[in-house]
N, C-alpha and C positions, 0 to 999 in steps of 0.2 A: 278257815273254810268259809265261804261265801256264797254265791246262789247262780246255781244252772240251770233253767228248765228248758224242755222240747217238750211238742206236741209231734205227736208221730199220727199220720192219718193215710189214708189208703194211698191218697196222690201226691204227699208231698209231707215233708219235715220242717218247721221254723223251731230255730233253736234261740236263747236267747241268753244272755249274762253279762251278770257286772263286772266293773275291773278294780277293784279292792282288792287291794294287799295292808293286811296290817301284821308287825313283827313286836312283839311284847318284850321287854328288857327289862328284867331285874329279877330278886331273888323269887324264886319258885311259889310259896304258898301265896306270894300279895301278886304276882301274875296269873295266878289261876285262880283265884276268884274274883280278879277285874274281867280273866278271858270268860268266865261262868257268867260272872250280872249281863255282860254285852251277849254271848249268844243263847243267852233265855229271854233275852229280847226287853231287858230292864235298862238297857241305854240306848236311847230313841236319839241322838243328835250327835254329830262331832264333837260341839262344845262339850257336851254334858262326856262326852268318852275322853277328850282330853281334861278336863276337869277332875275327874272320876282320878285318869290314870295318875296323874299330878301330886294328887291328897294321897294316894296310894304309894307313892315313889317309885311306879312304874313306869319305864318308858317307853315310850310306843312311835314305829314309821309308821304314820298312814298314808299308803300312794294309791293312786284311780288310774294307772297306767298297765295293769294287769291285763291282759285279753287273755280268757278263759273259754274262748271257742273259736272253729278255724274249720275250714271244708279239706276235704280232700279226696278226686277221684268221688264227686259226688255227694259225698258222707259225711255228715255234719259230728264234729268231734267237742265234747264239750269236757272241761277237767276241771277237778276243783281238790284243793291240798288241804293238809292241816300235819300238825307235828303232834305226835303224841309220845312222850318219854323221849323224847332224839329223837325217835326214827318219821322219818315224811313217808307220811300215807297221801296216796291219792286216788281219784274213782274217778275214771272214764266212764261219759256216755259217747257212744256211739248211732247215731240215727237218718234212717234215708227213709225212702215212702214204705209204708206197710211195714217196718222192722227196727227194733234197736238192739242193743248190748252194753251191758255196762261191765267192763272191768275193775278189779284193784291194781295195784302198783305198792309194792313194798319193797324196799332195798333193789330197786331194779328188776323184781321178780313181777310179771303181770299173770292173774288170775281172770279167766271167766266167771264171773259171778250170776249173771242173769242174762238171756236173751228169748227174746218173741218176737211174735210178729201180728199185726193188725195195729188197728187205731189205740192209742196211752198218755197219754201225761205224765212226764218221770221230772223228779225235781231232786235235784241235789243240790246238795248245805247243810247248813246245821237244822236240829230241829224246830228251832223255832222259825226260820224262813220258808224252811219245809210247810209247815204247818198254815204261814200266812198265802205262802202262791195257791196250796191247793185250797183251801178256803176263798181266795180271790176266783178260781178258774172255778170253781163247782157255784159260786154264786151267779155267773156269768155269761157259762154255758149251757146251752140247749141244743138239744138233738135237731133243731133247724138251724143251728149255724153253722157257718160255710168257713173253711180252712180257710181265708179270708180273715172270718172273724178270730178265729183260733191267734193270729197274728195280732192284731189288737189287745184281745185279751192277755196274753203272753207279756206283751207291753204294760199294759195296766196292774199286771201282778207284780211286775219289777218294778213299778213305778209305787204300789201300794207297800214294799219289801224295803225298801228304798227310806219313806216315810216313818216307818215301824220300827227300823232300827239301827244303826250307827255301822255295823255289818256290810252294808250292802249299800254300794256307793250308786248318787243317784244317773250318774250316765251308768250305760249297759252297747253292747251291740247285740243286731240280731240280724241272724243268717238263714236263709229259706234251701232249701231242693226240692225237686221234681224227681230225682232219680229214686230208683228202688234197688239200687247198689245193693249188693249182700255185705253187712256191717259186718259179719265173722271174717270175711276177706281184710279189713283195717284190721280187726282184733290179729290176725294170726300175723301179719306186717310188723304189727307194735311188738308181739312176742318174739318174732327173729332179729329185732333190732339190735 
């Protein structure tokens, strides 16, 4: 799992995310607590995570060719995976102006889990990236900044997420709307598919 935020605001949606993929190879207990030190944010660098994974006899792809958001029909769709016991979990954000959604996806099966509507901040990843974007974005924002700034800042959280820890590769893309698209319209799409 990696890092997806949106800012959802009355006129408009910027979403943004990294493209890290990392896959862990080897036996179970020494892959899960090299994947534990990296997403509680105790490996800050590639070195130090290939390093890490090396002494440990784990092996690990790490690629930055992931794109984990994509528009459509308006609708800014942001996903991010993780494997827990076999099975691939994943958690859709969906977001256009004034509204988002976020689903699950398990074994093919898609859940609504949350949906609103006005101005948010939703971040998805693991905890600990969670915890650096909305620390970056509440240090940053103020009630006179302009959806503009909200774009910037958005930037600077991935760019501060990025720095922090081996997780979350330092390019990212980021995607904007204007539209105010009904996001349960993509959700109800994703579940006839």
């Amino acid at each position: 799992m990696t890092l997806v935020i949106a800012f959802i605001g009355k006129n408009g949606a910027v979403m943004t995310g990294d493209l890290r993929e990392i896959t862990f190879e080897g036996n179970k207990p020494d892959r899960e607590k090299l994947e534990k030190e990296l997403y509680n944010g105790a490996i800050f660098t590639d070195y130090e995570l290939a390093k890490k994974a090396r002494d440990s006899g784990v092996g690990i792809i790490v690629t930055d060719r992931k794109s984990k958001i994509s528009e459509r029909k308006g609708i800014l769709i942001g996903e991010v995976s993780s494997v827990e016991g076999g099975v691939v979990k994943k958690r859709k954000l969906y977001a256009s102006a004034g509204n988002y959604a976020i689903a699950e996806l398990r074994d093919s099966e898609i859940t609504l889990t949350s949906h609103a509507k006005g101005s948010n901040l939703i971040v998805l990843g693991n905890d600990f990236t969670k915890q650096v974007a909305n620390k970056c974005f509440k240090d940053n924002w103020t009630k006179k900044n302009t959806f503009q700034d909200a774009v910037k800042i958005l930037m600077l959280c991935m760019e501060t997420a990025a720095r922090k820890t081996a997780s979350v590769s330092q390019q990212f893309f980021l995607i904007q709307t204007t539209s105010n698209a009904d996001v349960l319209k993509a959700v109800e799409e994703d579940m006839t598919e």
